[in-house]
N, C-alpha and C positions, 0 to 999 in steps of 0.2 A: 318896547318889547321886553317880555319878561325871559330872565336866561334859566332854562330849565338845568336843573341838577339830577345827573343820575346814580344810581346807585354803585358799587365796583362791580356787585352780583349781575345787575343789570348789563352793563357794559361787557362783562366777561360774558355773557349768554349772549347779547348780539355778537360779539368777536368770532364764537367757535361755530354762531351760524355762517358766518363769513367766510370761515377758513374750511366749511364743509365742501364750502363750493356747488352746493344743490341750486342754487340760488345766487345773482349777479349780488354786489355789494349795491349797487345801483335799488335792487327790485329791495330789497330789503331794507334801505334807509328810504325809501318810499311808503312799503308798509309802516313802517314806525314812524316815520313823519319825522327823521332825524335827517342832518345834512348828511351827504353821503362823505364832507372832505371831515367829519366827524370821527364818523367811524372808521376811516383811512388813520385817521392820527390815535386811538385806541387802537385797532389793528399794530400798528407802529409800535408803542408803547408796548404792549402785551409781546410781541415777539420780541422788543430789545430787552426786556425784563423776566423772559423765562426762562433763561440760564438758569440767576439768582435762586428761583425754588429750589430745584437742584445743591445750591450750595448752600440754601439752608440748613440744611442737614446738617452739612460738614460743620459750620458755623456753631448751631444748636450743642453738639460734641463737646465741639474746642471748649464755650463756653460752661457747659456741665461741666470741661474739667479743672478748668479753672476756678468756678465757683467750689467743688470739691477740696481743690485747692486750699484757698481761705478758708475754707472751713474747719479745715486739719491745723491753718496755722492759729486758728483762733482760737481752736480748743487749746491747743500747746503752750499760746500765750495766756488761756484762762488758767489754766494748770499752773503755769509758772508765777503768775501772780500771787495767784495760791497760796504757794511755797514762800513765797516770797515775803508773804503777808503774815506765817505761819512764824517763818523764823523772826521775824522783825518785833512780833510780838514776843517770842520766846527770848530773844535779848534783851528787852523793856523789862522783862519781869526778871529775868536774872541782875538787871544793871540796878533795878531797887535792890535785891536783895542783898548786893554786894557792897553797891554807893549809897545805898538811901532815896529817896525821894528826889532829893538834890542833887542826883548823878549827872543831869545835863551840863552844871553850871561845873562841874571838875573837867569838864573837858571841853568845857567852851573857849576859843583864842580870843575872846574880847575879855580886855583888862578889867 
């Protein structure tokens, strides 16, 4: 026997016909030709997990501000590199101009 797979969309449309109550859970996993201790354990699921939607949100937030976050410190670290990259050169070019070419080896500690 082949195990059928249903869709979430699916599943959430039988659940809310379920929790309409227009209709027994019984007569409805009938019409669909689904086990009824099926749709008990989806029913189950869907109500211990509707909190969660709800804290999505909050979650969704947190994370937009955190990603906000790094993003402020990346530019600040791009920036700094920057400057950093900026003067490093501006000392290369001042240390020829003052030591020569050969500036590294006047202040190297190996003999």
């Amino acid at each position: 026997m082949e195990k059928r797979v249903y869709t979430a969309e699916f599943k959430v449309k039988v659940v809310l016909e379920v929790l309409k109550e227009e209709k027994s859970l019984s007569e409805i996993a009938s019409e669909r030709n689904i086990n009824p201790n099926v749709i008990r354990n989806w029913r189950k699921e869907f109500l211990e997990k509707a909190p969660q939607v709800f804290e999505g949100n909050k979650r969704e937030k947190e994370n937009q501000k955190k990603e906000s976050e790094l993003e402020e410190e990346k530019s600040y670290l791009l920036e700094k590199i920057g400057q950093l990259t900026v003067e490093r050169d501006w000392l290369k070019k001042k240390s020829v101009e003052v030591f020569g070419h050969e500036y590294e080896k006047k202040f190297s500690k190996r003999p």
